[in-house]
N, C-alpha and C positions, 0 to 999 in steps of 0.2 A: 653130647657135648662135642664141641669142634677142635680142631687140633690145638689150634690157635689159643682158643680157652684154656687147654690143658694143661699147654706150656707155663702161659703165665697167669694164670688164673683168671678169676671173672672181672676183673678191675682193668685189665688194659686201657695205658693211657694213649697208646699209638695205633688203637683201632678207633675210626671211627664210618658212619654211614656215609659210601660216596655215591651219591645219584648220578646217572647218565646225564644230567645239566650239567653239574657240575664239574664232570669228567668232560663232557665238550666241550666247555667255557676253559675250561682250564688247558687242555690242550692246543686249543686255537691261540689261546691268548700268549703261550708257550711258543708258537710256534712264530705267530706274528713279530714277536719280541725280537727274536730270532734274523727275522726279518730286518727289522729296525738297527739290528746293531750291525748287518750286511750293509745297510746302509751307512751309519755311521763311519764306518771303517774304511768304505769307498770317499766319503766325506771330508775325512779326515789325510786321508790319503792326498788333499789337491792342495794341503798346506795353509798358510797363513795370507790366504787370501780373499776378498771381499767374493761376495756371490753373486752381485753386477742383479738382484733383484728376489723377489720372492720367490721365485718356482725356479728349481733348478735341475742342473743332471747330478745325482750324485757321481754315477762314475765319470770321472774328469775323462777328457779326451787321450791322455797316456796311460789310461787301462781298459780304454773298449777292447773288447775282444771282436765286434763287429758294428756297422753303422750305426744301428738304432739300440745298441746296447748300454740305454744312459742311464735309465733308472730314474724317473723322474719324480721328487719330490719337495716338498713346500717349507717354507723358514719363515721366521721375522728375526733372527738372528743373521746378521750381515759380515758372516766371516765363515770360511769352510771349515777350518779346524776346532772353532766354538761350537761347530752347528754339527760337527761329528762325535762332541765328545760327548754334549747333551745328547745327540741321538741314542748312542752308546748306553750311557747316564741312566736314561727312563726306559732303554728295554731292557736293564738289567732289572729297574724295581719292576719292569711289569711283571718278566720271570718267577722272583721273589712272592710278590703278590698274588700270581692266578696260581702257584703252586700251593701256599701256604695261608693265605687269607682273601680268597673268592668267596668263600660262604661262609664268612662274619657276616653278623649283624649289617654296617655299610658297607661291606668287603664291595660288590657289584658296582656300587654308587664312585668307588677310589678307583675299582678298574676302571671303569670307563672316564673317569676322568684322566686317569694314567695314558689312556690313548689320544683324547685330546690334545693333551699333553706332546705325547708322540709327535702327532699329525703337526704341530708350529715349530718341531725343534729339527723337523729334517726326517722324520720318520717315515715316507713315502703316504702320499696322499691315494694311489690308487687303491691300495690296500682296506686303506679306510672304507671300502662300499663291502668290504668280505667279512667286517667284526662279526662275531656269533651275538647277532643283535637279539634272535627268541631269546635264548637264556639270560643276556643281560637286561632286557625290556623285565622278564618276568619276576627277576629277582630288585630294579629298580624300583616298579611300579610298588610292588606289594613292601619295600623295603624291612624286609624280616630281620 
């Protein structure tokens, strides 16, 4: 019998089986979020101002640290500090979600639209070619 066992007996309701998918998926998606709200925060940072189009920098030009340091990502929300606060918004539920409901039943099917999601509210568009697509494809397809 294992430690863990002995403590609280064989019923533990806060152990359960974590696979290396779901420890990859979950940590990426952790971190990406992470990401996202970097974003937001530079986003939000450039005030109540319109974003003159779809693809933008998130960091404004009075917090580059160097020329090309703009951070480029994508909106259909036409205001910086609307498109920061969404951004902010969805990677806190990504957070929530690849921590604590990745492998539900459509847990994979809600992440990856969490990131969709992401990607129109100012979430950075390059990032999007890095999602941990095997583990979400495998848990999509087979929807368990």
């Amino acid at each position: 019998m294992n430690e863990v066992a002995t403590i609280c007996g064989e019923d533990c309701s806060f152990r359960r089986k974590v696979s290396a998918t779901r420890a990859i998926v979950s940590t990426l998606g952790f971190l990406f979020a992470i990401s996202g709200i970097n974003h937001g925060f530079f986003e939000a940072l450039q005030g109540n101002a319109s974003t003159g189009g779809w693809f933008i920098h998130s960091i404004g030009s009075r917090n580059q640290m160097w020329a090309y340091g703009t951070e480029d990502a994508f909106t259909l929300i036409p205001n910086f500090l609307l498109t920061g606060v969404a951004a902010i918004t969805v990677s806190l539920l990504i957070i929530v979600w690849s921590v604590g409901f990745v492998d539900k039943k459509h847990g994979s099917s809600v992440f990856l639209l969490l990131f969709v999601l992401l990607l129109i509210v100012g979430g950075a568009w390059r990032r999007w070619s890095s999602l941990p697509w095997p583990g979400l494809s495998r848990h999509v397809l087979t929807d368990r």
